[in-house]
LUMBALUM-76093 format. One line per field, with one value per residue (C-alpha): residue in three letters; x, y, z; residue number from 1. Coordinates in nm, 4 decimals, m for minus. Last residue first. Layout:
resn <- c(ALA; ...) .
u <- c(X; ...) .
v <- c(Y; ...) .
w <- c(Z; ...) .
resi <- c(NUM; ...) .
end
This chain:
resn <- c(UNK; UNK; UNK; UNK; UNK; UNK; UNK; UNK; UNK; UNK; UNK; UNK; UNK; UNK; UNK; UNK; UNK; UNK; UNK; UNK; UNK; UNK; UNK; UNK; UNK; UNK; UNK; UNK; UNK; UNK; UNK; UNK; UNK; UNK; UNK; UNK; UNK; UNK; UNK; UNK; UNK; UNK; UNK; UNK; UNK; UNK; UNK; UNK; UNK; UNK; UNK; UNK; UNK; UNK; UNK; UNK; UNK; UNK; UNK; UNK; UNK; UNK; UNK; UNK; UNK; UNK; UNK; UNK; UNK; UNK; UNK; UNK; UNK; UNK; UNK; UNK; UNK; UNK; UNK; UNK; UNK; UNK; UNK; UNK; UNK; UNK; UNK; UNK; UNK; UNK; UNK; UNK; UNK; UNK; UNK; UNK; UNK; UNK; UNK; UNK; UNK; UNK; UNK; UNK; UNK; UNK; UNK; UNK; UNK; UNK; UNK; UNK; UNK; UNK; UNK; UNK; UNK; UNK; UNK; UNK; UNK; UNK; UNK; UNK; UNK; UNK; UNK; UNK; UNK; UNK; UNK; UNK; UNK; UNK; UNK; UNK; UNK; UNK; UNK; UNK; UNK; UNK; UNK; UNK; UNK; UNK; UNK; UNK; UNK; UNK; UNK; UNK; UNK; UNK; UNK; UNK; UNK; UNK; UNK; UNK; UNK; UNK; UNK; UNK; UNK; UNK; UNK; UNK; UNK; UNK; UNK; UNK; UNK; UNK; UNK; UNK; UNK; UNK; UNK; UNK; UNK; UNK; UNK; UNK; UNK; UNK; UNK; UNK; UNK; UNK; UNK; UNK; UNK; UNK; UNK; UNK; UNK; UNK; UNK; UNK; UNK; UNK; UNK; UNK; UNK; UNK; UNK; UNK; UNK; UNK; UNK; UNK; UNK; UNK; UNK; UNK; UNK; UNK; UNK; UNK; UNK; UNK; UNK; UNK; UNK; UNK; UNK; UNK; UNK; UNK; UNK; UNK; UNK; UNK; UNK; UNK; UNK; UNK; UNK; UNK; UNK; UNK; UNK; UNK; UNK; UNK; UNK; UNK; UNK; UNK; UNK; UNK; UNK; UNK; UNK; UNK; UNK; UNK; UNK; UNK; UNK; UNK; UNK; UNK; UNK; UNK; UNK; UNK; UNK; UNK; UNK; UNK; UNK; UNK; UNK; UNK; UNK; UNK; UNK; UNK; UNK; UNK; UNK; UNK; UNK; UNK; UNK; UNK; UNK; UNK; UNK; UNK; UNK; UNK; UNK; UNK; UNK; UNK; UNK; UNK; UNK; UNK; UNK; UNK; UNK; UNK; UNK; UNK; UNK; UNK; UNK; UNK; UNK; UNK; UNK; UNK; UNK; UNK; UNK; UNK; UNK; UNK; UNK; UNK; UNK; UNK; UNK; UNK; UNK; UNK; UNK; UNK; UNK; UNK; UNK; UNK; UNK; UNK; UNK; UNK; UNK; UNK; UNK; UNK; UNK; UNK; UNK; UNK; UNK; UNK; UNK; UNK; UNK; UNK; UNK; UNK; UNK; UNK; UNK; UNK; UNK; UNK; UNK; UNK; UNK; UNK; UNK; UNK; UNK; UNK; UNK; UNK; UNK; UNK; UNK; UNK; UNK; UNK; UNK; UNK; UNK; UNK; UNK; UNK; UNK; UNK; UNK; UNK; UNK; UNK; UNK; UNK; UNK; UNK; UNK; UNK; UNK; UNK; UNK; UNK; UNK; UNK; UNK; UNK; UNK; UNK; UNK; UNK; UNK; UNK; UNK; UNK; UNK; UNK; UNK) .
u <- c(1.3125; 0.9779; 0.8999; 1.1802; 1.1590; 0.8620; 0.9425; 1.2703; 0.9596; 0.7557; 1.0933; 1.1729; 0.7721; 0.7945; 1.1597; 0.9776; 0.7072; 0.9065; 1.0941; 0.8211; 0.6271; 0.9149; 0.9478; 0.5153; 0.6110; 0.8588; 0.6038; 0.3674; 0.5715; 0.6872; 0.2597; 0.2497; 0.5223; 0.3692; 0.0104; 0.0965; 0.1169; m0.1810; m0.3914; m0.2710; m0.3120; m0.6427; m0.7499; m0.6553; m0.8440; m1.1749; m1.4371; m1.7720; m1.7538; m1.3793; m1.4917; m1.7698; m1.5665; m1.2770; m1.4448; m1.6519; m1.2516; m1.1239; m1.3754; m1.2889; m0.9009; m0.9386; m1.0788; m0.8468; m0.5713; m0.7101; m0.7265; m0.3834; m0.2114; m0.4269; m0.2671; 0.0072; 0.0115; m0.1881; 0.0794; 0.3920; 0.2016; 0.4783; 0.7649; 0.7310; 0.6427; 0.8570; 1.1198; 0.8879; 0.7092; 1.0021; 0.9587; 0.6450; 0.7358; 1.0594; 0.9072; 0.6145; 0.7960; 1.0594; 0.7947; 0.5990; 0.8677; 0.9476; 0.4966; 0.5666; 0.8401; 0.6293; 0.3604; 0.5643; 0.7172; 0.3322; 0.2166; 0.5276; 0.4258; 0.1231; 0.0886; 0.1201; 0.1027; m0.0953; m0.1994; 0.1411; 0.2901; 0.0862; 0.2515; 0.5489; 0.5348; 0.6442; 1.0326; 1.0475; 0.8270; 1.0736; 1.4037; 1.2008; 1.1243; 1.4831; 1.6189; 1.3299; 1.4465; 1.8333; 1.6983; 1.5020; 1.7685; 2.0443; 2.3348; 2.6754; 2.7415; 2.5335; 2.2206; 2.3098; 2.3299; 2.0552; 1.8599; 2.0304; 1.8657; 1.5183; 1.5431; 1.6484; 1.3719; 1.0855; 1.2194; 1.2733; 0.8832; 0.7682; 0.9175; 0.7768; 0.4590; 0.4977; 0.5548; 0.2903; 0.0088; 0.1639; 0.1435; m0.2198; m0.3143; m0.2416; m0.4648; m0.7657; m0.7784; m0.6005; m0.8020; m0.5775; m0.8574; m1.0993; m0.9203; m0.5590; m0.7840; m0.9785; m0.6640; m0.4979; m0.8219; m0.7480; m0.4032; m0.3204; m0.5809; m0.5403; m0.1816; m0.2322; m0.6004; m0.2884; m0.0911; m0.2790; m0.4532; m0.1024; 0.0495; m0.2651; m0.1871; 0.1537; 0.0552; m0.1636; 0.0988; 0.3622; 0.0540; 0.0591; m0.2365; m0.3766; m0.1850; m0.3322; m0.7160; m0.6518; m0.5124; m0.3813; m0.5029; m0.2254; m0.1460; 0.1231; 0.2815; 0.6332; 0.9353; 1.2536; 1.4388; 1.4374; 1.0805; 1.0048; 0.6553; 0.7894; 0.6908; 0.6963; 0.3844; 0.0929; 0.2983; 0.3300; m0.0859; m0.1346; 0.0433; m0.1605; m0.4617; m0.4145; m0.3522; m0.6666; m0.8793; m0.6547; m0.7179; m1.1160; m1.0974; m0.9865; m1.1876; m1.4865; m1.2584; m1.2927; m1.0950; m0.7852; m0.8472; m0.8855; m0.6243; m0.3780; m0.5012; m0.5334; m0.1883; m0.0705; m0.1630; m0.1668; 0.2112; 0.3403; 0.0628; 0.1437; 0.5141; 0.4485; 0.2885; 0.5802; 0.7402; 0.6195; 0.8179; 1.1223; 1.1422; 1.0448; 1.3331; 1.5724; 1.5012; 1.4767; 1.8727; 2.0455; 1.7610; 1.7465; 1.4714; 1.2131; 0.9770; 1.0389; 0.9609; 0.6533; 0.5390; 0.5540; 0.3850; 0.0979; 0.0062; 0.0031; m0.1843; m0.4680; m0.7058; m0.6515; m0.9515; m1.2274; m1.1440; m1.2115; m1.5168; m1.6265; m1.5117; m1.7534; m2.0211; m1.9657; m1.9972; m2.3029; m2.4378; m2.3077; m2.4742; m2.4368; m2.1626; m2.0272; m1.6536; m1.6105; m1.6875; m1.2761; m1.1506; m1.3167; m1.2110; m0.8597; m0.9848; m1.0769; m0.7616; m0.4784; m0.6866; m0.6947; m0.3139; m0.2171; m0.3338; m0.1988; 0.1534; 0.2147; 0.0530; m0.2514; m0.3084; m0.0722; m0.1811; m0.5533; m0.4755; m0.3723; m0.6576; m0.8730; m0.7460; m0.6737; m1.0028; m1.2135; m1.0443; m1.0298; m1.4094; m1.5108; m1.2464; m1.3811; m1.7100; m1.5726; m1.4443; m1.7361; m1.9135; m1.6047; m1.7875; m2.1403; m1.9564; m1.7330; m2.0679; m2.2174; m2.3686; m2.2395; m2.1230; m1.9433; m1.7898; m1.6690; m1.4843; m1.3557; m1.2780; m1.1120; m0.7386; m0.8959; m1.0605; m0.7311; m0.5813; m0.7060; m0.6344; m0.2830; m0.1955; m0.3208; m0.1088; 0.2198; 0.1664; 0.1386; 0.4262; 0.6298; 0.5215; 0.6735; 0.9896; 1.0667; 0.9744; 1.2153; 1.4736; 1.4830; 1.8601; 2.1043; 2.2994; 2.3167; 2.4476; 2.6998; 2.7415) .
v <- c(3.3315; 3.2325; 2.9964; 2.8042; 2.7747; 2.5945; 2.3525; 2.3037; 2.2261; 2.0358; 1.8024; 1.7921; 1.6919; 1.4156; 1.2718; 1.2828; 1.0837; 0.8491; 0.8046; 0.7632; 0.5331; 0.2881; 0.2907; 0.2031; m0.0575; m0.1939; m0.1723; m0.3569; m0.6692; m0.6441; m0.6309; m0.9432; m1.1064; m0.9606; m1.1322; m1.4803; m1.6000; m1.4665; m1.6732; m1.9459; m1.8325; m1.7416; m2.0878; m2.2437; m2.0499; m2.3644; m2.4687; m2.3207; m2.0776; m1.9966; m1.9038; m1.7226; m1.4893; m1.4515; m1.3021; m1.0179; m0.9861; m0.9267; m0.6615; m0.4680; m0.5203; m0.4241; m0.0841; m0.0522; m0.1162; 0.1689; 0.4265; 0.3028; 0.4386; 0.7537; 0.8409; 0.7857; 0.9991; 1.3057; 1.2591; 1.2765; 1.5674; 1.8358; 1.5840; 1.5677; 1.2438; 0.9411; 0.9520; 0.9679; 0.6435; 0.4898; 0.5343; 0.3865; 0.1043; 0.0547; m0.0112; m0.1886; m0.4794; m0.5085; m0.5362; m0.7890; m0.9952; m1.0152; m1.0518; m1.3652; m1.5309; m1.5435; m1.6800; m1.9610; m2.0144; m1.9744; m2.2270; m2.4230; m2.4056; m2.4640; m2.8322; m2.9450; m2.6397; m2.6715; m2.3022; m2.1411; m2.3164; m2.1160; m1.7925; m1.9201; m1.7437; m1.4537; m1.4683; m1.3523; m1.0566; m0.9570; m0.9668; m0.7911; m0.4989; m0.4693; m0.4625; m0.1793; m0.0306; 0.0025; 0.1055; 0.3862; 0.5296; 0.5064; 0.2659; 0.3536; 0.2605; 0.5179; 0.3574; 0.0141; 0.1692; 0.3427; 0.0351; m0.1765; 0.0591; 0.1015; m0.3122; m0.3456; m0.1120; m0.2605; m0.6404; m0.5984; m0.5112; m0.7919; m1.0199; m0.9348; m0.9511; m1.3094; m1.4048; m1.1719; m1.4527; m1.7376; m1.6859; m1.4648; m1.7133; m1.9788; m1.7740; m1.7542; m2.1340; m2.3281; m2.5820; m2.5512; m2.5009; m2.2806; m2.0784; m2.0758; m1.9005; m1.7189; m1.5332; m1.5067; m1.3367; m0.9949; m0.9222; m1.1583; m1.1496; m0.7120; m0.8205; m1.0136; m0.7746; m0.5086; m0.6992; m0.6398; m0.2970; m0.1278; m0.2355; m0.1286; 0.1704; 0.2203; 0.1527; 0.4074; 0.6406; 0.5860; 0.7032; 1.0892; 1.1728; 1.0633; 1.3375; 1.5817; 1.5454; 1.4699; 1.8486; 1.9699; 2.3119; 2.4975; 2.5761; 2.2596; 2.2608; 2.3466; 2.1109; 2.2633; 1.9544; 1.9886; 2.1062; 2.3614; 2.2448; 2.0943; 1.8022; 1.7940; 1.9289; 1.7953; 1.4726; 1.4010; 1.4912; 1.3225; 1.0176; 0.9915; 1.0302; 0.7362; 0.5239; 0.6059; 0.4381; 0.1875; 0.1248; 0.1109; m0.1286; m0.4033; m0.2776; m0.4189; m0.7732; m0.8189; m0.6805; m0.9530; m1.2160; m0.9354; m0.7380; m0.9985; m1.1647; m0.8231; m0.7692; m1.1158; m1.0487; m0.6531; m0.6876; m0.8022; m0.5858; m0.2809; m0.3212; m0.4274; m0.1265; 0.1552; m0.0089; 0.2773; 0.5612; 0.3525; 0.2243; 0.5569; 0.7037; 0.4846; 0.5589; 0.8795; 0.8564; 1.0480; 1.3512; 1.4031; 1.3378; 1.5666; 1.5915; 1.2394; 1.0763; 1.2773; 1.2413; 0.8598; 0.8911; 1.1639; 0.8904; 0.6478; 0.7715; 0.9806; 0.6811; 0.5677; 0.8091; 0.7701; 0.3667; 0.3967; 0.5508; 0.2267; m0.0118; 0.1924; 0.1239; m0.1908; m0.2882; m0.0696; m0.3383; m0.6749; m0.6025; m0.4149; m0.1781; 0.0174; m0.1287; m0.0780; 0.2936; 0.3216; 0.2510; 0.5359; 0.7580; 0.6783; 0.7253; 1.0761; 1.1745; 1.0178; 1.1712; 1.5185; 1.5176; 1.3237; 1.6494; 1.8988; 1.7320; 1.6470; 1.9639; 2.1301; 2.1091; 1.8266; 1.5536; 1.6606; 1.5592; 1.2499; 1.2027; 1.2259; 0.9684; 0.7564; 0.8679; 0.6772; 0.3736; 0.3848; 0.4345; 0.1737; m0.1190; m0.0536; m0.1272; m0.4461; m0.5562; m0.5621; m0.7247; m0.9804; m1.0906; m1.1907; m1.3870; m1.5438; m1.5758; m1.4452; m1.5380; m1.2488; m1.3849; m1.6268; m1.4474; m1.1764; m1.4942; m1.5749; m1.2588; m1.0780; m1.1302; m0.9088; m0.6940; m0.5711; m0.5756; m0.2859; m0.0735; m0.2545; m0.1341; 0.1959; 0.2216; 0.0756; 0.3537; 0.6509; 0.5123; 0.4926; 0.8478; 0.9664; 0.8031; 1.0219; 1.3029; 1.1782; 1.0455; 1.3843; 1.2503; 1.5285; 1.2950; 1.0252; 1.2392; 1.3649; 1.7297) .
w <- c(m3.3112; m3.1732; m3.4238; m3.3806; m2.9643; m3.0577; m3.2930; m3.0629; m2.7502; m2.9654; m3.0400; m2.6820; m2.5873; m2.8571; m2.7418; m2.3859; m2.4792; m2.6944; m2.3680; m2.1766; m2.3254; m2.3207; m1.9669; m1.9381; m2.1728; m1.9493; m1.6498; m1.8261; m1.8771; m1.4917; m1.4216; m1.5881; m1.4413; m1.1144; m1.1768; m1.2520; m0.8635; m0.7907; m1.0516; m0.8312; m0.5089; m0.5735; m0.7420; m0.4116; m0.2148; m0.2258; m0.4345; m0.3291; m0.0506; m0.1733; m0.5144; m0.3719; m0.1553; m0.4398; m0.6791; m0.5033; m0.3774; m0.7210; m0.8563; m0.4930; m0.5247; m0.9105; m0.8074; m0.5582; m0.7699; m0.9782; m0.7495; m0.5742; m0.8971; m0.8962; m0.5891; m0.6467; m0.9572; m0.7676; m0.4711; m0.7054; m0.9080; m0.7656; m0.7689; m1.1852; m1.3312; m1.4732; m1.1463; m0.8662; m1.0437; m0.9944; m0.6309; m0.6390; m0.8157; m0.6428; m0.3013; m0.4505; m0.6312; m0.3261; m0.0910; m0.3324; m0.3326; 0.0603; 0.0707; m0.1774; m0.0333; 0.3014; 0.1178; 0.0239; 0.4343; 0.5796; 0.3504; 0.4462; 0.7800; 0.7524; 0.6385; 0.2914; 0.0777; m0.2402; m0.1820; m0.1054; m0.4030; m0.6607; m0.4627; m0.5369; m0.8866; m0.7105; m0.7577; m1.1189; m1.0632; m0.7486; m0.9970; m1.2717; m1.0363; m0.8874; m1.2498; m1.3520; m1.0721; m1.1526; m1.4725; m1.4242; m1.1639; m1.3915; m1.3344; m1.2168; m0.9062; m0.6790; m0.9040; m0.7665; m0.4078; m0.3863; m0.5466; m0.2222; 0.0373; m0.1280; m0.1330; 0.2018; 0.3689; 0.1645; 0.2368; 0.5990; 0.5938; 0.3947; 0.5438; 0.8648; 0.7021; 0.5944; 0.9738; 1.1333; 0.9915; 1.2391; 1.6257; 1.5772; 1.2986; 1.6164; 1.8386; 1.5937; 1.5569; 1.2520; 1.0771; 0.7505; 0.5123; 0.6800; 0.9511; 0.7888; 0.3971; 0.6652; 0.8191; 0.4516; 0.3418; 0.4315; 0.3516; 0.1337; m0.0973; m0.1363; m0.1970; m0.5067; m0.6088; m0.6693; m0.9021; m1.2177; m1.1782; m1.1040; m1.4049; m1.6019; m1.3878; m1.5203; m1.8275; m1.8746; m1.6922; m1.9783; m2.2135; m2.1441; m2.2621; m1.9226; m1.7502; m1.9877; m1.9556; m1.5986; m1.5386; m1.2361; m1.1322; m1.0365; m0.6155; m0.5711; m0.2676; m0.3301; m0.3333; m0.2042; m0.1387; 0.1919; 0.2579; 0.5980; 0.7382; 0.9871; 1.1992; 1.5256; 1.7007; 1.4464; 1.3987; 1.7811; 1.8207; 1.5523; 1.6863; 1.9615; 1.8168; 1.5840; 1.9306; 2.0568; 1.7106; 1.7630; 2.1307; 2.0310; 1.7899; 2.0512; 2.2875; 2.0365; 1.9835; 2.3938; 2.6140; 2.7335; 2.4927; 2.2122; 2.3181; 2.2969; 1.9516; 1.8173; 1.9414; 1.8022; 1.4443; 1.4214; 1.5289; 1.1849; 0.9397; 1.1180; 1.0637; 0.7081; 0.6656; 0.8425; 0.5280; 0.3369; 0.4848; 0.5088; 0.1889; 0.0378; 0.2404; 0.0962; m0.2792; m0.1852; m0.0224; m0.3291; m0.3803; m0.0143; 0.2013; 0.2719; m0.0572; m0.1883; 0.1507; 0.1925; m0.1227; m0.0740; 0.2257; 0.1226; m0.1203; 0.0791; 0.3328; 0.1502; 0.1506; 0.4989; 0.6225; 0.3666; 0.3890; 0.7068; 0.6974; 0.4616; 0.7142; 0.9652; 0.7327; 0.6466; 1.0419; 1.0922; 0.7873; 0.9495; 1.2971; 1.6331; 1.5343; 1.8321; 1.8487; 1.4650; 1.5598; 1.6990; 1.3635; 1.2354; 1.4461; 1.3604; 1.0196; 1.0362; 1.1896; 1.0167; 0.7172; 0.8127; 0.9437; 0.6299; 0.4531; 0.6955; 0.6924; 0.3213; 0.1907; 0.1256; m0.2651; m0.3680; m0.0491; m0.1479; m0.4985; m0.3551; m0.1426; m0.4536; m0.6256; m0.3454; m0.1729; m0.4515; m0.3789; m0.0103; m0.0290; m0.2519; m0.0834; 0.2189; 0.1412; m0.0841; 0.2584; 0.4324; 0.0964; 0.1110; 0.4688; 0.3087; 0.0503; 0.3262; 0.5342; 0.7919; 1.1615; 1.3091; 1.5676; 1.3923; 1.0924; 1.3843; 1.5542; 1.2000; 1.1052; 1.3921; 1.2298; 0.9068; 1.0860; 1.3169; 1.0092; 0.8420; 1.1656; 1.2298; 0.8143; 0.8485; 1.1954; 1.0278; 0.7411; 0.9654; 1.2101; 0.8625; 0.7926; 1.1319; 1.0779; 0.7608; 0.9557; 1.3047; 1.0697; 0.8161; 0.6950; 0.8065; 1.0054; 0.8004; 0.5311; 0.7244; 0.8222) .
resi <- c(415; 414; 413; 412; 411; 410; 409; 408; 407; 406; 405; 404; 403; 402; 401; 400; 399; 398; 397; 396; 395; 394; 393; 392; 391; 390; 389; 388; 387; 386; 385; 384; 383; 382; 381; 380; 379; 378; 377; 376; 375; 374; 373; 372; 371; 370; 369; 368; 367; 366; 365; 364; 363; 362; 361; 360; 359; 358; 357; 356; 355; 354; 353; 352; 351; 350; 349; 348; 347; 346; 345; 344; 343; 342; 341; 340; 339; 338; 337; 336; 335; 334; 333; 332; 331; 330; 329; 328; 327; 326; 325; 324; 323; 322; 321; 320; 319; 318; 317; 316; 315; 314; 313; 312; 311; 310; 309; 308; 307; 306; 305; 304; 303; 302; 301; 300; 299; 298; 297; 296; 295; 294; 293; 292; 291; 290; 289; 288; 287; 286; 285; 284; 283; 282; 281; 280; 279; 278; 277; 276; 275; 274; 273; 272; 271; 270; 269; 268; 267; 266; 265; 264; 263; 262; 261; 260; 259; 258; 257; 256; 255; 254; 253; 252; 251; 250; 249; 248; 247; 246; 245; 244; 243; 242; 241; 240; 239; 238; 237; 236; 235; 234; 233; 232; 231; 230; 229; 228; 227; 226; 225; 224; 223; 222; 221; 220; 219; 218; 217; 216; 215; 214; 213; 212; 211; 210; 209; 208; 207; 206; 205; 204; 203; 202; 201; 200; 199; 198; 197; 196; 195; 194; 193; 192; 191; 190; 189; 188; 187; 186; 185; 184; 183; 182; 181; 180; 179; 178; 177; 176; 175; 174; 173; 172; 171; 170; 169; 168; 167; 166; 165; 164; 163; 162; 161; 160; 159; 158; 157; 156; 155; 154; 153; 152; 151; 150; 149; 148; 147; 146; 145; 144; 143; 142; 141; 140; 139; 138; 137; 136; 135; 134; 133; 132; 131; 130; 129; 128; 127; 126; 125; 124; 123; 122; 121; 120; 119; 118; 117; 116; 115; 114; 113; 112; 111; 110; 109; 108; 107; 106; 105; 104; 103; 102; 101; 100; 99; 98; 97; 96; 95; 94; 93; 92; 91; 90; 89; 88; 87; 86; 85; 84; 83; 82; 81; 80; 79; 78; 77; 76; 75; 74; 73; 72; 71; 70; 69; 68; 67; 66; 65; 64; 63; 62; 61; 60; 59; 58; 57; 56; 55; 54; 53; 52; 51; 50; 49; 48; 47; 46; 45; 44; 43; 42; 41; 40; 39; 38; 37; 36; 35; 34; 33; 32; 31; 30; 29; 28; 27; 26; 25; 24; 23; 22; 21; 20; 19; 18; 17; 16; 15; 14; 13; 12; 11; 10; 9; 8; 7; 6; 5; 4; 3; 2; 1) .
end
């Protein structure tokens, strides 16, 4: 059998539906802002407190969704939280005022926590060992796909229902696909991966300092794509006069990007390690080569019209998709597959938390000066994060040499 043909397409494709449909229900806000801004009566501070809400809960369920993900399993767990937020999306139809609206952003956040985590397991529990690379792109890019047709869709439905139906075919279209992952997937694993019954302990994984840095990592170039994906829409609103159907024509552009970029670059780090490089460092080289590029971000906010706004943060989301793609998946490689979910899910733990510190920032910097300053500071943060990432390498081989050394020690004794 070929090795396309035993590829676990309709599993693998399953999580990338999961992804694109936390990314349209996210979205769907985001695109809505300025007519919800309106009616509302709010501001942009006023407005990053929706987001912050969240921010809170999708933070805290990272962590804990990923030890969910560990415990029960890649298809019961995303099954839970496919569910809960899918109904979650639908209340944002029913809120009256700004404070049912937080509310129902923060139920969301309950729900999506757990995807991301129980993706990347996913991928890494199904595929095989040689294509994981690939199957991470896949099962993650499923968000850029969201993030492209949330844009003119919400636009679409919007004109057509109103921005309240709008919310409610989401919240139908998560039930849909449960009921096609429920029924189709297996619960057979490929690689032979076992859900995880021992009690995972913190007090050990955060000994182990090449995760430190990995979240430091984490905590640096998270806030990046938390900007672009829910301010973007504002930033075209407010400072480049554009009206809710041209962000509709424009903001799927950069996410586009994004999404061929997640599914090349898994593809192409295959490939590199295939010819003769390790798997560490044929992602560390991807990760530098992204970092390097993402500096255009400061050029995004000095653009001179839109479209070459659009064009520089374009770069930046096809960065940041090969960035992310081979961050998780080298994070697969520094940690055993049974705590892949608890590690991912700690990872997104802490970029939340600097996603919800960052956008209490960014509201009243734009209300007084302008986005400029974002998209600026953003365009530092992956070099940073790169610098991180090699220590968090480093880490681990001294931690390794230590736990081979206490293992001969041991094996000493006993004889």
């Amino acid at each position: 059998m070929s090795k396309l043909a035993r590829f676990p397409w309709f599993t693998i494709g399953m999580l990338f539906a999961a992804t694109a449909l936390s990314f349209l229900d996210r979205q769907v806000l985001s695109t809505l802002a300025p007519r919800i801004i309106t009616e509302f009566g709010i501001t942009n501070t006023t407005y990053s407190r929706v987001i912050f809400a969240f921010q809170l809960s999708y933070t805290v369920m990272s962590a804990l969704g990923g030890l969910m993900i560990d415990r029960l399993g890649v298809k019961r767990g995303l099954g839970i939280s496919l569910a809960v937020w899918s109904v979650a999306s639908a209340a944002h139809a029913f809120a009256r005022n700004v404070v049912w609206l937080g509310v129902a952003r923060f139920l969301l956040g309950l729900g999506e926590g757990a995807c991301f985590p129980a993706a990347t397991r996913g991928a890494i529990e199904y595929a095989p060992r040689e294509r994981r690379s690939f199957a991470t792109g896949i099962a993650i890019g499923g968000s850029a796909l969201g993030a492209v047709i949330a844009p003119p869709l919400t636009v679409l439905l919007a004109a057509r229902y109103g921005w309240r139906g709008t919310f409610l075919f989401t919240g139908v279209v998560g039930l849909i696909w449960l009921i096609f992952w429920t029924a189709g997937v297996k619960k057979r694993r490929i690689q032979g991966v076992t859900v995880s019954r021992e009690q995972i302990s913190y007090r050990e994984l955060f000994a182990n300092k090449s995760l430190l840095w990995i979240l430091a990592a984490r905590f640096v170039f998270d806030p990046v794509f938390y900007f672009y994906m829910f301010w973007i829409p504002q930033f075209l609103s407010k400072e480049r006069g554009l009206s809710l159907e041209s962000i509709g024509n424009l903001f799927w552009i950069p996410f586009l990007t994004l999404g061929i970029s997640q599914i090349f670059s898994g593809s192409l780090t295959d490939r590199i390690i295939i010819g003769g490089r390790t798997s560490i460092s044929a992602k560390s080289l991807m990760l530098l080569l992204a970092a390097s590029v993402t500096p255009v971000s400061w050029a995004a906010g000095l653009a001179p019209d839109k479209h070459w706004a659009i064009t520089c943060m374009s770069v930046l989301l096809f960065a940041h998709g090969v960035w992310i793609t081979n961050y998780l998946s080298l994070v697969a490689d520094l940690f055993p597959a049974q705590q892949n979910a608890t590690i991912v899910g700690l990872t997104g733990m802490v970029g939340g938390i600097a996603g919800m510190i960052s956008t209490l920032i960014i509201g009243p910097v734009a209300d007084r000066f302008s986005f400029v300053p974002v998209f600026a500071v953003s365009g530092v943060a992956y070099p940073i994060a790169y610098l991180l990432m090699r220590h968090a390498i480093r880490a681990r081989s001294v931690f390794s040499l230590a736990s081979q050394a206490r293992q001969r020690v041991k094996l000493s004794s006993n004889s």
